[in-house]
PyMOL Python script that loads the backbone (N, CA, C, O; Angstrom):
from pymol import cmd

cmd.read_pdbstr("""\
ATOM      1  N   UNK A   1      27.459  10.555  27.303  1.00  0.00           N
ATOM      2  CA  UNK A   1      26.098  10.675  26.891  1.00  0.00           C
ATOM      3  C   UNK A   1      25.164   9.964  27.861  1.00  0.00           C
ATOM      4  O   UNK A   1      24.005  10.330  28.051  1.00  0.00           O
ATOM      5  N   UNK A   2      25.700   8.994  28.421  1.00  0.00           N
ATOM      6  CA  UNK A   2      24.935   8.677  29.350  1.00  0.00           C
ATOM      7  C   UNK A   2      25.476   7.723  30.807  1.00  0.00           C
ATOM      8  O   UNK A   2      26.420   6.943  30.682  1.00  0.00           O
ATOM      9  N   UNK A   3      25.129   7.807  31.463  1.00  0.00           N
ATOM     10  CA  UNK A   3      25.259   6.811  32.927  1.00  0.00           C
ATOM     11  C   UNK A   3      24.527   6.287  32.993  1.00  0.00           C
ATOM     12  O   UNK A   3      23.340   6.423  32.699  1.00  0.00           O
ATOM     13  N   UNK A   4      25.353   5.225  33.591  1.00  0.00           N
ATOM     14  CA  UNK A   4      24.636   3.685  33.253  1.00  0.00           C
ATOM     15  C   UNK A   4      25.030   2.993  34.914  1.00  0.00           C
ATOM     16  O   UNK A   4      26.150   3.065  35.420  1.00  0.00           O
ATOM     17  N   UNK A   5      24.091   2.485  35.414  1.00  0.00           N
ATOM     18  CA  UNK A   5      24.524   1.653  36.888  1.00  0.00           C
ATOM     19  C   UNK A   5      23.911   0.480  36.447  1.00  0.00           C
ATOM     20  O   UNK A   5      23.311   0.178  35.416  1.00  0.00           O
ATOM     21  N   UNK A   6      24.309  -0.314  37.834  1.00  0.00           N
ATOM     22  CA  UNK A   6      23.270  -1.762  37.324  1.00  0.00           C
ATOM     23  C   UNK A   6      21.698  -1.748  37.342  1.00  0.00           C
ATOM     24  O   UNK A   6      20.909  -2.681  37.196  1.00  0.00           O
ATOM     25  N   UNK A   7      21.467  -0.326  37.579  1.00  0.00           N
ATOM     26  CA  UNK A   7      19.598  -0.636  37.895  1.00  0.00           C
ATOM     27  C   UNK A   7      19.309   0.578  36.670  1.00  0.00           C
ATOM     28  O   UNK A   7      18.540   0.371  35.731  1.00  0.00           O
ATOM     29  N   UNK A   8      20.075   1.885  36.864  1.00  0.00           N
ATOM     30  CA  UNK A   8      19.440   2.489  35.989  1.00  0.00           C
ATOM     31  C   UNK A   8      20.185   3.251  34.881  1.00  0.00           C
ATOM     32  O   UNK A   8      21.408   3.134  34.953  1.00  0.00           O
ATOM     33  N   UNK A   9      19.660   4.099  33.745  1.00  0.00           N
ATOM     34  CA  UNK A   9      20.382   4.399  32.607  1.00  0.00           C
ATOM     35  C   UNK A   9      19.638   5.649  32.350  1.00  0.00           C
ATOM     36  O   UNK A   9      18.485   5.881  31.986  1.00  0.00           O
ATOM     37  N   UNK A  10      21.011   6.635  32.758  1.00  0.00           N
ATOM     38  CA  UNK A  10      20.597   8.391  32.806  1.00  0.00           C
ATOM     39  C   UNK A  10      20.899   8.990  32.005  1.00  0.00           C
ATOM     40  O   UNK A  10      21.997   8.512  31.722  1.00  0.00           O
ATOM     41  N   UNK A  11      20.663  10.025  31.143  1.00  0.00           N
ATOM     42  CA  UNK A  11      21.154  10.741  30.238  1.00  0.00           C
ATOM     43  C   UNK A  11      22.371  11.493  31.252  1.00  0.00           C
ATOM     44  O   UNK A  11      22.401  11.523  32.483  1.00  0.00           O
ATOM     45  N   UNK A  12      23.237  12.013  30.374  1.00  0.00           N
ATOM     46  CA  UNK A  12      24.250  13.032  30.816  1.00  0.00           C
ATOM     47  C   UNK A  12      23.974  14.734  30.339  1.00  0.00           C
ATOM     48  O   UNK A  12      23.139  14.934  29.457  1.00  0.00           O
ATOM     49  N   UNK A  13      24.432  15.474  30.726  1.00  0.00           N
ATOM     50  CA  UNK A  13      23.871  16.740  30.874  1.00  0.00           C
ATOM     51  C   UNK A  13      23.882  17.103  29.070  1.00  0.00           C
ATOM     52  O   UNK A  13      23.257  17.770  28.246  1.00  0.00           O
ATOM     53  N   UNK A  14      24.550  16.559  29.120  1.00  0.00           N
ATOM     54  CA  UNK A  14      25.526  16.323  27.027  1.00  0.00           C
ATOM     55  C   UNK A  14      24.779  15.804  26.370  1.00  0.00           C
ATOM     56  O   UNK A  14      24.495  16.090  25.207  1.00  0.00           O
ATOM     57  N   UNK A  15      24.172  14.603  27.311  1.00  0.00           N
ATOM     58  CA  UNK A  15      23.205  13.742  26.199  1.00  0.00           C
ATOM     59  C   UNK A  15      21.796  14.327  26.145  1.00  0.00           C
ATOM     60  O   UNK A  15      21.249  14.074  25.072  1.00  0.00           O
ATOM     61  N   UNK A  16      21.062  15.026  26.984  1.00  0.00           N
ATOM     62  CA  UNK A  16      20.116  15.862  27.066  1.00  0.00           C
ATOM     63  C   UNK A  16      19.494  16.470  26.434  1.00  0.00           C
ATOM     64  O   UNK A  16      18.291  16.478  26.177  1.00  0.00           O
ATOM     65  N   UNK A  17      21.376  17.762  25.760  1.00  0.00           N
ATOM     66  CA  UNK A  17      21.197  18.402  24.500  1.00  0.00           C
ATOM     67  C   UNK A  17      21.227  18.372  23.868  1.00  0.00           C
ATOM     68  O   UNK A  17      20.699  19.151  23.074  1.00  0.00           O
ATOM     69  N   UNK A  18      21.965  17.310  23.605  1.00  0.00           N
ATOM     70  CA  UNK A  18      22.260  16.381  22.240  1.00  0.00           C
ATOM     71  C   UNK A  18      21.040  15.603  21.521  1.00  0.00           C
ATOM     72  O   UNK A  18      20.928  15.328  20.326  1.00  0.00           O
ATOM     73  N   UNK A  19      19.870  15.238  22.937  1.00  0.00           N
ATOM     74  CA  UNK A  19      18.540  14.862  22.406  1.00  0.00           C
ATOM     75  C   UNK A  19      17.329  15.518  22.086  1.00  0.00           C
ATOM     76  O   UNK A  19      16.294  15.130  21.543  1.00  0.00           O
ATOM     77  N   UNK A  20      17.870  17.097  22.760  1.00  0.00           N
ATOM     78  CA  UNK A  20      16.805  17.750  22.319  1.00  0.00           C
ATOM     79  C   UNK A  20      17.476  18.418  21.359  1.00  0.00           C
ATOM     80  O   UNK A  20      16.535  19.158  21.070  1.00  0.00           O
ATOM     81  N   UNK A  21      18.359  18.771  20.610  1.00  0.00           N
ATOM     82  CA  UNK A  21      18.382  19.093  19.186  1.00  0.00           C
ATOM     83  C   UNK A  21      18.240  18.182  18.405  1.00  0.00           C
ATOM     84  O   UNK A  21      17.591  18.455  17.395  1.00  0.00           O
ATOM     85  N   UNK A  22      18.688  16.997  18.528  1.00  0.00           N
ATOM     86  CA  UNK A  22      17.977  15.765  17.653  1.00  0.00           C
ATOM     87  C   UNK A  22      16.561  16.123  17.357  1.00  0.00           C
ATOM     88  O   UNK A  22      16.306  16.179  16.154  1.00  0.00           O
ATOM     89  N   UNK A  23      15.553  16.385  18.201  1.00  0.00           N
ATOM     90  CA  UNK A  23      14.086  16.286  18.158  1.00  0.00           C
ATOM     91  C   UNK A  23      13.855  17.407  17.490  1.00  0.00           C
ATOM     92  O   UNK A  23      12.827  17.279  16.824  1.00  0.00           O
ATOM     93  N   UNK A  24      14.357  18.465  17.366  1.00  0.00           N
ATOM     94  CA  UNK A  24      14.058  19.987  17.025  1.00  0.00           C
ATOM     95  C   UNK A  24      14.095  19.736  15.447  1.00  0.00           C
ATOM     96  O   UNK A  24      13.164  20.101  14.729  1.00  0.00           O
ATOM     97  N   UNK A  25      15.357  19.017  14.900  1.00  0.00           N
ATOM     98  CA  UNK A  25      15.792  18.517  13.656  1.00  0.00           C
ATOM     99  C   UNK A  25      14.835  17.606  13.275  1.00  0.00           C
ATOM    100  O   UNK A  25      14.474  17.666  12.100  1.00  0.00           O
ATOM    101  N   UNK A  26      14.514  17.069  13.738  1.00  0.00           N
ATOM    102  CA  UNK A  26      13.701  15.715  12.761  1.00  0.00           C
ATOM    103  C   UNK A  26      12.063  16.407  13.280  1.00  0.00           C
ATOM    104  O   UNK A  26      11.173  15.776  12.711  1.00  0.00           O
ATOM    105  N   UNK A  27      11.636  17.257  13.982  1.00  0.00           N
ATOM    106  CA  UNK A  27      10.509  17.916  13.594  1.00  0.00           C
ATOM    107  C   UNK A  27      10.677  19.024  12.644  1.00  0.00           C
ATOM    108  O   UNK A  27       9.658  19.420  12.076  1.00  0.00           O
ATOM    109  N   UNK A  28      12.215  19.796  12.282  1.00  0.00           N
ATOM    110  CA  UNK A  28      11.734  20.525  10.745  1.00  0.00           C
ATOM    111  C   UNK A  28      11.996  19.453   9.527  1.00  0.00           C
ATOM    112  O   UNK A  28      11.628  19.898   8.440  1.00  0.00           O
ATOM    113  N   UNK A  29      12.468  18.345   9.493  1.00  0.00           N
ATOM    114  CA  UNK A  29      12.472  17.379   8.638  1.00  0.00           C
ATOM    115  C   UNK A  29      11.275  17.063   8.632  1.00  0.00           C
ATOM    116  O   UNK A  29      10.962  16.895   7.453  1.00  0.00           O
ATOM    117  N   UNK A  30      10.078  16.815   9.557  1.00  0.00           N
ATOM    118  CA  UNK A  30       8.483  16.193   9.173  1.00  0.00           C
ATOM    119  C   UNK A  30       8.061  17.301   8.777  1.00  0.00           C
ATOM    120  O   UNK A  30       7.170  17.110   7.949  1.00  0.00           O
ATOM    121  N   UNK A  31       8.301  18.656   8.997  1.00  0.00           N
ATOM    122  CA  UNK A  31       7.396  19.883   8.463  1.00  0.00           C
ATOM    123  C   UNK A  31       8.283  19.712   7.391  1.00  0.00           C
ATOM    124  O   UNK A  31       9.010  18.969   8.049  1.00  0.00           O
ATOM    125  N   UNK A  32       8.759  19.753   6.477  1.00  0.00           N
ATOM    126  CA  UNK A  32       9.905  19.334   5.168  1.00  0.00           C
ATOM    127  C   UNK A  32       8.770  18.724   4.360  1.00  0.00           C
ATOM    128  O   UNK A  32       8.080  19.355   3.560  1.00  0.00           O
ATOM    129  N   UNK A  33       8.644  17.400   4.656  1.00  0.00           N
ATOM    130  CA  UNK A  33       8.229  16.191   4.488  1.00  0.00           C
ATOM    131  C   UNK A  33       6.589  16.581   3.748  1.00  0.00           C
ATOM    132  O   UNK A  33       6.048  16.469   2.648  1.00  0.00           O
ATOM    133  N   UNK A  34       6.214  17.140   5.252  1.00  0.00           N
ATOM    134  CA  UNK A  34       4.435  17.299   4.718  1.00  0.00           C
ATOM    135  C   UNK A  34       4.125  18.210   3.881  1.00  0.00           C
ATOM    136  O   UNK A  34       3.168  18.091   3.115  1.00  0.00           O
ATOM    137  N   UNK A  35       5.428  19.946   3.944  1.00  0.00           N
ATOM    138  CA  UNK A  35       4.891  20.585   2.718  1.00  0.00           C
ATOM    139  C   UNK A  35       5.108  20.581   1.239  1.00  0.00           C
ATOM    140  O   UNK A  35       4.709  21.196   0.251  1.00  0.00           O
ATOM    141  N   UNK A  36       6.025  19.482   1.577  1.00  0.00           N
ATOM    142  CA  UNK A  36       6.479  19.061  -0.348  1.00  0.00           C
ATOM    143  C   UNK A  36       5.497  17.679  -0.411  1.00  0.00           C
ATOM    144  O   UNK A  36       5.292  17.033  -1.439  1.00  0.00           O
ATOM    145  N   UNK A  37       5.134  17.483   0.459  1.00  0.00           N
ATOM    146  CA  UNK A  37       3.998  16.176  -0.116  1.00  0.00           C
ATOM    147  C   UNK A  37       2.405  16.779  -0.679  1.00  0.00           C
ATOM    148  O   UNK A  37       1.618  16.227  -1.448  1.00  0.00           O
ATOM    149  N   UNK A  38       2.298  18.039  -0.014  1.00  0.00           N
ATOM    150  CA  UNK A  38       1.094  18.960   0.037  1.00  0.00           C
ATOM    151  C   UNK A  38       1.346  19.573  -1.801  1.00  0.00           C
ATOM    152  O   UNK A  38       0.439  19.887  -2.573  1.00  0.00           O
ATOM    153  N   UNK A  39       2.613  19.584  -2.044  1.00  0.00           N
ATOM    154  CA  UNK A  39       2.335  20.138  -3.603  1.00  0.00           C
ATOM    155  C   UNK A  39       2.071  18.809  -4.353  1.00  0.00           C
ATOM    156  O   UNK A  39       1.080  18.657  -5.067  1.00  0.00           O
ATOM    157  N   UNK A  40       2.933  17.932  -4.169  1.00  0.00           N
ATOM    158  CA  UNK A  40       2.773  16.440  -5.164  1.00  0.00           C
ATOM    159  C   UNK A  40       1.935  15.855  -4.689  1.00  0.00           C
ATOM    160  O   UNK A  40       2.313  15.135  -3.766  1.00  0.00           O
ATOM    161  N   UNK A  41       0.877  15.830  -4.913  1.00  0.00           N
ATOM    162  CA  UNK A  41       0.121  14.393  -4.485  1.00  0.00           C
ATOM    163  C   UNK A  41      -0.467  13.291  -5.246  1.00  0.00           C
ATOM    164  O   UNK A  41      -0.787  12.125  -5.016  1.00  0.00           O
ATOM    165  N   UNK A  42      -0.500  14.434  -6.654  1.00  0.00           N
ATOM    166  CA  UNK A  42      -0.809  13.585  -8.084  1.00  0.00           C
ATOM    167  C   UNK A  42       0.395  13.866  -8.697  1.00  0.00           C
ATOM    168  O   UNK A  42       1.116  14.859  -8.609  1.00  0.00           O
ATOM    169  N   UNK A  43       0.557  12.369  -9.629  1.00  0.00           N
ATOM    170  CA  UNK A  43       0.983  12.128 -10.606  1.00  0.00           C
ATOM    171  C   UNK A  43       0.808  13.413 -11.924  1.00  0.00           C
ATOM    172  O   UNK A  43      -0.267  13.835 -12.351  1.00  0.00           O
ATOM    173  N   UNK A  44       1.481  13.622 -12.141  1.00  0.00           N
ATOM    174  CA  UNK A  44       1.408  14.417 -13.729  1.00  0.00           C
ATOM    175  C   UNK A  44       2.718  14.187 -14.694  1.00  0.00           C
ATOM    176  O   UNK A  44       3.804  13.646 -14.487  1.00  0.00           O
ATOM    177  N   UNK A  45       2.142  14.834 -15.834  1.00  0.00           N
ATOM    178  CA  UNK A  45       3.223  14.826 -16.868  1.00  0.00           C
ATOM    179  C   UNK A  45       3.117  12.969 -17.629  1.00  0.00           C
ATOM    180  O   UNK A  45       2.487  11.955 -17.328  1.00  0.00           O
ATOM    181  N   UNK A  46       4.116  13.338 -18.698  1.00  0.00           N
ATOM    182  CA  UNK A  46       4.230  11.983 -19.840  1.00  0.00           C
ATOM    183  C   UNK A  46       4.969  11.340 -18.910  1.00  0.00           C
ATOM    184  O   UNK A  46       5.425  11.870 -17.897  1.00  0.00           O
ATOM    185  N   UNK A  47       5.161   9.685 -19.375  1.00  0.00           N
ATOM    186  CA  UNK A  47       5.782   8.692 -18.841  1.00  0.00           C
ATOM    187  C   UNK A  47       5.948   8.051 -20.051  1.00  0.00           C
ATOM    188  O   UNK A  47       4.994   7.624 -20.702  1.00  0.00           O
ATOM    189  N   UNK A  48       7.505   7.923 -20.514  1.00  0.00           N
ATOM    190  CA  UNK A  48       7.559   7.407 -21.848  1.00  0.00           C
ATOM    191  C   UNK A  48       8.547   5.976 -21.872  1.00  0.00           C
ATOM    192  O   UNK A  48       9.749   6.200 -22.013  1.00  0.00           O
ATOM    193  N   UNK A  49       8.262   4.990 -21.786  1.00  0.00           N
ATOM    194  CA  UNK A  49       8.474   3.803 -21.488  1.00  0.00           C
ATOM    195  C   UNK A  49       9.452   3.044 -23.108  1.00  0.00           C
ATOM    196  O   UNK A  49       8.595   2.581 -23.861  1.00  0.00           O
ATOM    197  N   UNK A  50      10.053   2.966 -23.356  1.00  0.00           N
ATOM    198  CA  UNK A  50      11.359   2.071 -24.137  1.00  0.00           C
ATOM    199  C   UNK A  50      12.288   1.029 -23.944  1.00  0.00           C
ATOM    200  O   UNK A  50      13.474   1.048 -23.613  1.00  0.00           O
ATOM    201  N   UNK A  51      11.051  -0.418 -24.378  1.00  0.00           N
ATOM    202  CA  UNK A  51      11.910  -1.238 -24.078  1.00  0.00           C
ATOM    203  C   UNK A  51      13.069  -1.606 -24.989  1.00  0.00           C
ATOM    204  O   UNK A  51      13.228  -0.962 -26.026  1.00  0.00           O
ATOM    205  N   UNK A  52      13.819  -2.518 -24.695  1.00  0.00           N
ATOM    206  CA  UNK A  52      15.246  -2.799 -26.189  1.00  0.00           C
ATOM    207  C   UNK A  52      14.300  -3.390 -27.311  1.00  0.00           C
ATOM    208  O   UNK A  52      13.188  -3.916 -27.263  1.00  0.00           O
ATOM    209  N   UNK A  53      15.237  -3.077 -28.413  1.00  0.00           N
ATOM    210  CA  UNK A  53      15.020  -3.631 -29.555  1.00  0.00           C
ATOM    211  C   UNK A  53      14.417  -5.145 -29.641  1.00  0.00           C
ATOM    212  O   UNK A  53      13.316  -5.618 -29.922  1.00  0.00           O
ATOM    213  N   UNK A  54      15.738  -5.690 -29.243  1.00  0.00           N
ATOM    214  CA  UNK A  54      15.376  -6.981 -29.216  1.00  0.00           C
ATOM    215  C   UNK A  54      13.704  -7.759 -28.362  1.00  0.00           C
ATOM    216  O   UNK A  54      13.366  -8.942 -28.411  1.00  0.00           O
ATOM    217  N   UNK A  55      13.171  -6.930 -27.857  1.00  0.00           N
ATOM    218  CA  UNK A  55      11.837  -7.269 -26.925  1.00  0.00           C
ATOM    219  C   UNK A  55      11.062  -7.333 -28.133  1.00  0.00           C
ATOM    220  O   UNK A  55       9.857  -7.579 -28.080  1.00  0.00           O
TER     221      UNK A  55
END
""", "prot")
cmd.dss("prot")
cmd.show_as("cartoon", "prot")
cmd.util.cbc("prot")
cmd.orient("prot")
């Protein structure tokens, strides 16, 4: 994945592709992200809270 000397630190032809599908992936994970945040943005519905008896 990568070469490494004492001065510098190169990707390998492997690690390249390996980093640009990384990036491809975690930009449809932020488009994921923003269009399910775009439906929820408020709170709705009951919230029904039960503490023990003993309280």
């Amino acid at each position: 994945m990568f070469e490494r000397t004492t001065r510098r630190l190169l990707l390998t032809d492997a690690g390249k592709k390996k980093y640009q599908q990384s990036t491809i992936i975690l930009e449809a994970v932020q488009q994921a992200i923003d269009i399910s945040s775009l439906e929820y943005t408020v709170p709705s519905g009951m919230l029904t809270v039960a503490p023990p008896k003993a309280f």
